[in-house]
C-alpha positions as CSV (number, residue, x, y, z in Angstrom):
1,X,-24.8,-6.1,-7.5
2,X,-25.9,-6.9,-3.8
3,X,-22.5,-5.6,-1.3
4,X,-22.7,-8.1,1.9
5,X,-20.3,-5.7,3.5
6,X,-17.4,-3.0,2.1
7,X,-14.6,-1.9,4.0
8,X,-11.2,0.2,4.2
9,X,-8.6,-1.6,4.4
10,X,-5.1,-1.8,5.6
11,X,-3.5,0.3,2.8
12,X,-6.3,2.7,3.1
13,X,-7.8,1.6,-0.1
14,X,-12.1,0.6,0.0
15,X,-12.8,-3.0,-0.3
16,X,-16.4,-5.0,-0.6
17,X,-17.4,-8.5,-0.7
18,X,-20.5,-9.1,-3.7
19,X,-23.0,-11.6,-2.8
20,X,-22.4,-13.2,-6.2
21,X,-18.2,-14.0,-5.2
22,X,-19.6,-15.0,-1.2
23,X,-21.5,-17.8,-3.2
24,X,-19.2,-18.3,-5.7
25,X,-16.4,-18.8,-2.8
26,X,-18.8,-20.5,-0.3
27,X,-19.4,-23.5,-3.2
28,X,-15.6,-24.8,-1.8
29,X,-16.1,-27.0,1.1
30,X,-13.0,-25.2,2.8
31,X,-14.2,-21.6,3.0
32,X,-16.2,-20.9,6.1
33,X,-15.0,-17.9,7.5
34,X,-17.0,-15.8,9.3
35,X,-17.4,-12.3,7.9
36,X,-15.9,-10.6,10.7
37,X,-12.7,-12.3,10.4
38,X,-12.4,-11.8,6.7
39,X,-12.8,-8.1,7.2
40,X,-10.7,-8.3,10.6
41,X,-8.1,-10.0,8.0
42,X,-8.8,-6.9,5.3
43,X,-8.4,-4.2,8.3
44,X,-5.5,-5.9,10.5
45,X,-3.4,-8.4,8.6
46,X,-0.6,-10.1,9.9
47,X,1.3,-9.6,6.7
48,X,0.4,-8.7,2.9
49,X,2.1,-10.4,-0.3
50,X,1.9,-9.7,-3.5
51,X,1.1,-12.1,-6.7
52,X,3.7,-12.4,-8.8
53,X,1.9,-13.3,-11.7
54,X,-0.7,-9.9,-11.4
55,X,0.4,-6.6,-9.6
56,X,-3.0,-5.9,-8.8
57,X,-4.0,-8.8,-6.8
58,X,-2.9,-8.6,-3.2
59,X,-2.9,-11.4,-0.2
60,X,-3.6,-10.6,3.3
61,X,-2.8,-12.7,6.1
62,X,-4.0,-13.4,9.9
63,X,-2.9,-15.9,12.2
64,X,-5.5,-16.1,14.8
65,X,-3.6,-17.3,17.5
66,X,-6.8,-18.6,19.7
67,X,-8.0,-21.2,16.7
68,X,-6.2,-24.6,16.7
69,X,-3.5,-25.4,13.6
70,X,-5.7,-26.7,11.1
71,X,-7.6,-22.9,10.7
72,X,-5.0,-20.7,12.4
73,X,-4.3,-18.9,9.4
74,X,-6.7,-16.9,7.0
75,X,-5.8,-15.9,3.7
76,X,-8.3,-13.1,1.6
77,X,-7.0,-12.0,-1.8
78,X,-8.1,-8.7,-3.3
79,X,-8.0,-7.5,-7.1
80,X,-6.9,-3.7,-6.9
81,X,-8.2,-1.7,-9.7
82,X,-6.1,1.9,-11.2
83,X,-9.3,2.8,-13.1
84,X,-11.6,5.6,-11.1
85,X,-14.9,3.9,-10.1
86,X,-13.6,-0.2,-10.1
87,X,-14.2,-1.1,-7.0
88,X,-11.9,-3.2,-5.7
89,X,-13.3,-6.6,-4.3
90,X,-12.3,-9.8,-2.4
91,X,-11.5,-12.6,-4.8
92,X,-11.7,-15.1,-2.2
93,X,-10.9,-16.4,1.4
């Protein structure tokens, strides 16, 4: 599995980004995020929610204040994993 970046993120917990879920995500005409704002969102959210339906999947949240309305916001969710040696990985953006 090829890692386009991995990171810590806000609750201290280690985060990557496969190249097999970038193209799976980048096949939606909507995602277009530059890297560095996904892993800005990952390191420096402006809030985190959970999913209600699965405890392991978080949502992070940044309002980047500069952008204009339509792509103000960017949402990345993660899949936590409790089992030693998962690693944990962005689900999409």
């Amino acid at each position: 599995m090829k890692i386009i970046f991995e990171t810590i993120d806000k609750t201290n917990r280690k985060i990557h980004l496969s190249r097999e879920r970038l193209k799976h995500i980048s096949k939606h005409p909507h995602m277009h995020e530059p890297i560095d704002n996904i892993e800005l969102t990952l390191k420096n959210p402006t809030t985190i929610r959970y999913f209600e339906d699965d405890e392991n999947i978080r949502y992070f949240y940044k309002e980047f204040k500069h952008m204009d309305s339509s792509e103000r916001y960017l949402l990345v969710a993660v899949n936590y994993f409790k089992r030693k040696g998962v690693r944990n990985y962005i689900i999409f953006y």
